[in-house]
N, C-alpha and C positions, 0 to 999 in steps of 0.2 A: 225355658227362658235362657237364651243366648247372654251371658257378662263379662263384661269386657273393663278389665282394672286399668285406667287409662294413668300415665304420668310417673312412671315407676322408674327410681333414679340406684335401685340398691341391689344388690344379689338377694339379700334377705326382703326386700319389698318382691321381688323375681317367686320367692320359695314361698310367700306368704300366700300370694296370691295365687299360687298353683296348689297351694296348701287348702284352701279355700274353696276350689274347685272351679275360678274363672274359665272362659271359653278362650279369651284372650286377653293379653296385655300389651299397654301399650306406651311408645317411649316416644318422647318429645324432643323431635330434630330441631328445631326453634326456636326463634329468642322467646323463654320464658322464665320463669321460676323455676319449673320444672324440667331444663333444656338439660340433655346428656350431648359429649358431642362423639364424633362417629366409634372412637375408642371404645367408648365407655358403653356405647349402644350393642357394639359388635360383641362384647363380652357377656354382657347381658343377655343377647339372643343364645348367646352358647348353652345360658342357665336353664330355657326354656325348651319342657319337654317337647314330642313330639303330639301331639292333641290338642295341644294350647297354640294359638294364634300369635306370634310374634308383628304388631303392629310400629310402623314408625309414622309420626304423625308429624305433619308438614303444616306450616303456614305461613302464606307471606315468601315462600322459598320459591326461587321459578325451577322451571319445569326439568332443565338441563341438572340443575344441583342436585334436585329432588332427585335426579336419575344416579347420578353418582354416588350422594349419599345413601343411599336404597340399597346398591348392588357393594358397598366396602363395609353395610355392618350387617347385612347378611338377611336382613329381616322379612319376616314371610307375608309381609301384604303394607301397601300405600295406603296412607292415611292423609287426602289433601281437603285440609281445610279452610273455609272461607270462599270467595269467589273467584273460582279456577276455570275457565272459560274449557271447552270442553277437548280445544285444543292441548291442554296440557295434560287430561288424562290418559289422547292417544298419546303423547309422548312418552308416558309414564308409563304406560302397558307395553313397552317394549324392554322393561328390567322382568315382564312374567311373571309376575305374581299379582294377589288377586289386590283391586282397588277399593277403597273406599271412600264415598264422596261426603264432604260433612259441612252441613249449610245451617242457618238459619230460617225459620218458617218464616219465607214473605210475599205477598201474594203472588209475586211471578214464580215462584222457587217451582220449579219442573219435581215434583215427589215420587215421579215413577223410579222403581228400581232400576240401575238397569240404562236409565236414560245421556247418561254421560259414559258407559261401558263401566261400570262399576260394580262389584260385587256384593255391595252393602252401602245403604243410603242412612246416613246420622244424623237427625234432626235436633239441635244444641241451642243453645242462648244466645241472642244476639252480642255476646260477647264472651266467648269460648274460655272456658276456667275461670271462670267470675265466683260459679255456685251460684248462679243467680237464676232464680227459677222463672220459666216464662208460661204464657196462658194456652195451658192445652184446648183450651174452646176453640182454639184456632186451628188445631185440627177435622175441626167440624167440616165435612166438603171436600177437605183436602186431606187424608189418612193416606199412605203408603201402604200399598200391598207385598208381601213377601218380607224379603231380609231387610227389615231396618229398626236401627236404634234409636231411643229417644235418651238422649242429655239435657245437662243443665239443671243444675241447681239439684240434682235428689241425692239422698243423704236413705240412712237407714231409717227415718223416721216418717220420710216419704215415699220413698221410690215403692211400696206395693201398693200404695194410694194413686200411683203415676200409671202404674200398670194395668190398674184396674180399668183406669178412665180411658188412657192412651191405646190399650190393649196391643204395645208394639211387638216383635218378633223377640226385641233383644232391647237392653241397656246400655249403657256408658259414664262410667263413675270417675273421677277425680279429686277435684278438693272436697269430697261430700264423706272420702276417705282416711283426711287428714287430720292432726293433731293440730297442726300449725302447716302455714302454707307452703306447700311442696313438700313437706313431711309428711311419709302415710303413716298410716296407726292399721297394725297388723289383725288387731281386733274389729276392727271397725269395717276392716276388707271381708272377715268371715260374717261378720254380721249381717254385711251388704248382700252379700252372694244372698246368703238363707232369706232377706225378708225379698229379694227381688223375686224368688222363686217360690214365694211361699204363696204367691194368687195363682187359683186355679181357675 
């Protein structure tokens, strides 16, 4: 099970979650609570060993900035969320490293991997870092084959209940890791990892 500690603003949120054993991490280029800006990103990817996924996660940014900020903090894969026409993911595959596209389930949403040139397809809440959990029945029909994540709203006291139903390649955690919002709780990181990985 691929996990991915999404929204990490600190060197020791950096340590905790590699401490944890996540696949990746990932940092928030965007207006959010959780926003680092390229300084602070670029430092961060420094802390980030070499196994672990340095993701920077976009949204609402076009395609030209996404490129700039991508290639000055050094990080090893695009994270563009929300609806990004697929024009902007060839533009973004010219900083060379790997994409990943992160939508909301709705009946048009194209679920093939792969289908916008992306390396990884993130299936999230219709309102990204809400915690807000959405209705997996709605994967009935529509299930993603190969690399993709399911987000939104799982915590340590759901997400192997998520996995079981969803049955995805991988996760995507954020405020389901927090104490308070946009603060992560370094316990709650190790927690998440062990119950996402605990369905067999």
């Amino acid at each position: 099970m691929y996990v991915k500690l999404c929204g990490l603003r600190t060197e020791a949120d950096v340590a905790a979650a590699v401490d944890a054993g996540a696949d990746a991490v990932g940092f928030v280029l965007s207006a959010s609570v959780r926003q680092v800006d390229v300084d602070i990103a670029r430092r961060l990817v420094r802390e980030v060993p070499p196994g672990v996924l340095s993701i920077g996660v976009f949204s609402g940014v076009a395609a030209a900035d996404v490129r700039r900020l991508a290639e000055a903090s050094g990080i090893g894969a695009v994270q563009l969320h929300g609806d990004y026409p697929r024009s902007a993911f060839e533009e973004v595959a010219a900083v060379g490293v790997p994409l990943v596209r992160a939508v909301a389930l709705k009946a048009d949403t194209d679920v093939r991997v792969g289908a916008y040139g992306e390396q990884m397809l993130l299936l999230d809440s219709p309102v990204a870092g809400s915690g807000h959990r959405w209705d997996l029945a709605a994967l009935d029909g529509a299930r993603p084959e190969g690399n993709w994540l399911l987000a939104g709203g799982l915590g340590v006291d759901d997400v192997a209940e998520a996995v079981a139903q969803a049955r995805p390649w991988g996760v995507d955690v954020s405020s389901g890791i927090e104490v308070s919002r946009g603060v992560k709780d370094h316990g709650l990181m190790r927690e998440f990892v062990a119950a996402a990985r605990s369905v067999t």
